[in-house]
Every structure is written in structure tokens, then in C-alpha cells.
FIVOKOL-332740 format. One line per field, with one value per residue (C-alpha): residue number from 1; chain; x, y, z. Coordinates in steps of 0.1 Angstrom, whole numbers, plus 5000, padded with zeros to 4 digits. Last residue first. Layout:
<rs>
pos	c(NUM,...) .
unit	c(A,...) .
east	c(X,...) .
north	c(Y,...) .
up	c(Z,...) .
</rs>
This chain:
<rs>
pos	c(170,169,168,167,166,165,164,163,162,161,160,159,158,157,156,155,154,153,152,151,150,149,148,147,146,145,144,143,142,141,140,139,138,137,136,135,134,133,132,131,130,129,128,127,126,125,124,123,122,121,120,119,118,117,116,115,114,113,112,111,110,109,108,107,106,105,104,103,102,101,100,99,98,97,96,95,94,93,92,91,90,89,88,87,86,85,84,83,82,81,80,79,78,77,76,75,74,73,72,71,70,69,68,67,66,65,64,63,62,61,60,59,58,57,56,55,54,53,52,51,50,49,48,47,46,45,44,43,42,41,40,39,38,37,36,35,34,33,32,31,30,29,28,27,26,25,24,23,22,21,20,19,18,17,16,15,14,13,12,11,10,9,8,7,6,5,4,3,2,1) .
unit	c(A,A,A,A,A,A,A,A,A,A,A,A,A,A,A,A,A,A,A,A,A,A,A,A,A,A,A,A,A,A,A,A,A,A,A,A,A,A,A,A,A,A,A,A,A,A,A,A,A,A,A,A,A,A,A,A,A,A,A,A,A,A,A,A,A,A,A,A,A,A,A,A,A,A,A,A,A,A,A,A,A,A,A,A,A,A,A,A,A,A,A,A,A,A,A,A,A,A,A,A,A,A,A,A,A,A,A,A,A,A,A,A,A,A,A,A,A,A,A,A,A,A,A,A,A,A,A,A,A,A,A,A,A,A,A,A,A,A,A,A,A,A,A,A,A,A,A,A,A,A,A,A,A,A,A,A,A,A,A,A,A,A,A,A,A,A,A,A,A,A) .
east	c(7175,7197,7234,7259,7290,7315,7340,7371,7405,7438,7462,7472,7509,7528,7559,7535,7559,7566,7545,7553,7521,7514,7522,7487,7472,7475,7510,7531,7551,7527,7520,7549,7574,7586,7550,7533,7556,7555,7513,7515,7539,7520,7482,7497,7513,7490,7464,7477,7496,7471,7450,7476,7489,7457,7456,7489,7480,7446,7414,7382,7356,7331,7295,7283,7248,7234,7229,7247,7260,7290,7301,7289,7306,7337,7335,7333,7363,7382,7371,7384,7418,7417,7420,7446,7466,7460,7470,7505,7508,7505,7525,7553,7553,7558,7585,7600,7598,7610,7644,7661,7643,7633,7590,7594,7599,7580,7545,7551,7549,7511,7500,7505,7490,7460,7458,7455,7426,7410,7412,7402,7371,7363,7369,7345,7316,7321,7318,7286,7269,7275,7265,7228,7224,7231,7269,7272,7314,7327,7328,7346,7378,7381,7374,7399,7424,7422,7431,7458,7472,7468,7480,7515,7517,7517,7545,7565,7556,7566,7599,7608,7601,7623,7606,7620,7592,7570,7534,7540,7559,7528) .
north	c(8594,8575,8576,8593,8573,8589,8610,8592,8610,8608,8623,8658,8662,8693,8711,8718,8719,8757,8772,8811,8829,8840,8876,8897,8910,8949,8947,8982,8987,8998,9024,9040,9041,9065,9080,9051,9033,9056,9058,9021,9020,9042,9029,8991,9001,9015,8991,8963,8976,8984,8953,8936,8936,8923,8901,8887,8878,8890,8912,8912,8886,8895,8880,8847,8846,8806,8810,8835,8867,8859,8839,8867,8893,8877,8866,8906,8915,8884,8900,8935,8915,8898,8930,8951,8914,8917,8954,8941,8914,8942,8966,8939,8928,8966,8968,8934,8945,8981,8965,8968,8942,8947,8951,8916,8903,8932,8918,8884,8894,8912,8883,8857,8875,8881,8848,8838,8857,8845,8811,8822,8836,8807,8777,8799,8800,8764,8759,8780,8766,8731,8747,8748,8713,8706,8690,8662,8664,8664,8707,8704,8684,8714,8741,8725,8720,8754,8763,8744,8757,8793,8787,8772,8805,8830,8803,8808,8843,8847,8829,8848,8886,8870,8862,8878,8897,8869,8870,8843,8818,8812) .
up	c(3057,3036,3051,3030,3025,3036,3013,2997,3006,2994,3012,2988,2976,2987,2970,2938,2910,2899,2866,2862,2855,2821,2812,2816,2784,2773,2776,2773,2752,2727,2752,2743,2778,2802,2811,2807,2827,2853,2857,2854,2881,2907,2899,2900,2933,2952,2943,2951,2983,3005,3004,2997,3035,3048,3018,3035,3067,3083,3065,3091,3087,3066,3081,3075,3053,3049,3023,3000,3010,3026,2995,2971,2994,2991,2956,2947,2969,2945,2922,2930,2939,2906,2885,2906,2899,2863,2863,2884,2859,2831,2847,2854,2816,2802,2826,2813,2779,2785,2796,2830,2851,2884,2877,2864,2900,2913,2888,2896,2934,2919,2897,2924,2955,2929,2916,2952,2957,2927,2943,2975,2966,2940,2969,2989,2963,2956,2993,2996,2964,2985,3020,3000,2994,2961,2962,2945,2938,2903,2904,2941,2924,2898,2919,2950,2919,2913,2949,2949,2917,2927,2959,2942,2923,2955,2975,2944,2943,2980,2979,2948,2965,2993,3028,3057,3062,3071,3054,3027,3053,3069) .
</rs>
């Protein structure tokens, strides 16, 4: 995926980041109208939320380096909130994981690949590293207490339309 090459710009990868988080959201939304009570229903809902937390965490930390490269205490203030938001996701989104590998029927953790693999590391690294700067360069009235809102790009891809099977009475 473009996300994990190292060729990819810092904008390139929020963009990408951002359009995840809608996709994913929609995939909560869409899965909420659906009749889903057999047991791999709570599972799927409990997937869509993993990843979709996940991806607000991709998004909040790129937003966070994008802001993070401005020159005025407001932007700096801005990135360490993002980048706080995004520390903030990614320990739920390790919570959704082991609610969705939990629940019936259990699955195992699968090991970290592509980009979270890289996040992993570098979440919490750098929110702890830059909010320690800031806050030593800046008031902490500066400095955000909420997350800046996410940047809102078109979505580049359109979903098929799809209409599930009938189910057959048993």
C-alpha cells in the first residue's frame, strides 16, 4: 500500500491516513443497519471498530508532523495535541484488538505488519518527545488540550453496490 512505502510524502500518507478513517466509519455505520446476531456479527462490529480507531490513529499522528512543521506556537501546540490524540487512539485501538480476538469465536493476535507495525514504535516515541519539547518551549496555555479536527479530503474510491443474499430459512 502506498501508506507503508518510503517514498511516500508526509501529505500522501495523511491523506491516505484520513481517507481510512472515513472508510472505516462508513463500514460502522453501514454494519450498525445490518441483522447481525449471530455471534461472527459482534465479531465483525468488533473488527470494523479495531480498524477504525486504528486508522484514526495513523491519521492523527501524520496530522500531527504536518502541523508539527510549522513555525508558530499555534501550530506546535496543534501537532502535540493531534499527536496526543493519536498516542490516545492507538491504546484503543490495542484495546479493540484484544476485545475482537477475545470474543467468540477467539482468534489469536496476529503479528503487527505495514504501517501499524511502524506506528507502533513511533506513536509513542514521538508524542512523549514533542510534548515534552513543547512544554518546555511553550505555556501550557498554548498548548491544545483537545485534538485539532481531522483534515476532510474526498474519498478517491467509490464502493460497488452490493445487496446481501437472501438468507435461506433453515
Amino acid at each position: 500500500m502506498a501508506i507503508d512505502s518510503s517514498k511516500a510524502t508526509l501529505a500522501v500518507k495523511r491523506r491516505l491516513s484520513c481517507e481510512m478513517v472515513k472508510y472505516w466509519q462508513q463500514a460502522q455505520d453501514n454494519l450498525m443497519n445490518l441483522p447481525l446476531a449471530n455471534g461472527w456479527g459482534e465479531k465483525h462490529g468488533l473488527f470494523v471498530k479495531w480498524k477504525y480507531v486504528e486508522a484514526k490513529a495513523a491519521a492523527y499522528y501524520y496530522h500531527g508532523l504536518i502541523l508539527d512543521e510549522g513555525n508558530t506556537e499555534k501550530s506546535h501546540g496543534m501537532a502535540v495535541a493531534a499527536l496526543q490524540a493519536a498516542d490516545e487512539c492507538f491504546k484503543e485501538s490495542k484495546k479493540a484488538s484484544e476485545a475482537f480476538n477475545a470474543s467468540a469465536p477467539t482468534s489469536r493476535t496476529p503479528p503487527l505488519f505495514g504501517t501499524m507495525k511502524y506506528l507502533t514504535e513511533k506513536i509513542p516515541k514521538d508524542t512523549s518527545s514533542k510534548v515534552r519539547i513543547n512544554r518546555d518551549l511553550y505555556s501550557y496555555e498554548k498548548i491544545m488540550e483537545t485534538a485539532p479536527t481531522l483534515p476532510d479530503f474526498a474519498l478517491a474510491l467509490k464502493p460497488d453496490e452490493y445487496q446481501l443474499p437472501l438468507a435461506e430459512a433453515s
